[in-house]
N, C-alpha and C positions, 0 to 999 in steps of 0.2 A: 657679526661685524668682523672687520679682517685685524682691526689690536687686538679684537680679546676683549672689548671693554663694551659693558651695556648699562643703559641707564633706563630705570624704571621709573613712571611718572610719578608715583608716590612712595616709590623707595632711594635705597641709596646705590649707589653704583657698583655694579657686581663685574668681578675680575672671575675669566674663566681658570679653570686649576686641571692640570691636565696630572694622570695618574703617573704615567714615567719620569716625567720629572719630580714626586716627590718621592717613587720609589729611591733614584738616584738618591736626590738630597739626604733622604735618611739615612739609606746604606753608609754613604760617605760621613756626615757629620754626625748621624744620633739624632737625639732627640733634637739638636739643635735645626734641623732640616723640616721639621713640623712647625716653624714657625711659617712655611712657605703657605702651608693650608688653614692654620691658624691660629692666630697670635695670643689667646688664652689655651689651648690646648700646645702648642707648644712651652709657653712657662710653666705652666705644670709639669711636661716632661722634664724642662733642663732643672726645676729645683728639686722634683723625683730624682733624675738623674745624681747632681749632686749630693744629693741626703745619698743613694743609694750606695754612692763609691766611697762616702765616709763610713758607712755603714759596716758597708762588706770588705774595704780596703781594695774595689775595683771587681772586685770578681763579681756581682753583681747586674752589671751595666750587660754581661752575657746576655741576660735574661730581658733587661731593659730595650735595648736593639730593637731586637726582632718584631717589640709589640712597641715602637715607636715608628716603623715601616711600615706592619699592619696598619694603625691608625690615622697615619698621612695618606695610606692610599685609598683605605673606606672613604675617610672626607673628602679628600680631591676627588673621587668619583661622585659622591655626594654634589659638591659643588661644582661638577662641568655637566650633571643630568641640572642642575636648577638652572646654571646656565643658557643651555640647551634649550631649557621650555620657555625662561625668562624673553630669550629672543627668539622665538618660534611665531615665525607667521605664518598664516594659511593666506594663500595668497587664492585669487580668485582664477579658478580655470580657465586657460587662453581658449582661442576660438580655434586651433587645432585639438585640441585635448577635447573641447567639447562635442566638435566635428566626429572625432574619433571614436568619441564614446557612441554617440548616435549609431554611427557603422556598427558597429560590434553587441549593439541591441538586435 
């Protein structure tokens, strides 16, 4: 569909999550930018996060970053391939496709 938004007859409604933008979001804000792919895996980051910069007095969060990027853009790929198949229709062969195929038998 052309918003990004599908709804499944016995599910709940699935928003597509495209990998660039949460590579962005994360780079820019952290862990806080993994809320964009999802909202339990993002608060786990940001109370990680916090514990982590009391912890270490900030030098920490170094390490925090990079595997909070990683893990926004495994899931948003994760969830624009369910996407993808969520709204995947097979549509049935027109009458030139099938014309076409004939020929080339």
């Amino acid at each position: 569909m052309q918003d990004g938004w599908t709804g499944v007859a016995d599910g709940p409604l699935i928003r597509d999550r495209f990998v660039i933008i949460a590579l962005l979001l994360t780079f820019f804000l952290g862990p806080i930018g993994v809320l964009y792919v999802s909202l339990p895996g993002g608060a786990v980051f940001i109370a990680a996060a916090i514990w982590i910069v009391i912890a270490t007095f900030g030098i920490g969060v170094i390490a925090l970053w990079p595997l909070a990027m990683a893990y926004a853009s495994v899931k948003a790929l994760r969830e624009h391939r369910r996407f993808l198949f969520e709204t995947s229709v097979q549509a049935p062969p027109s009458d030139t496709q099938a014309s076409q195929a004939e020929v080339g038998r």
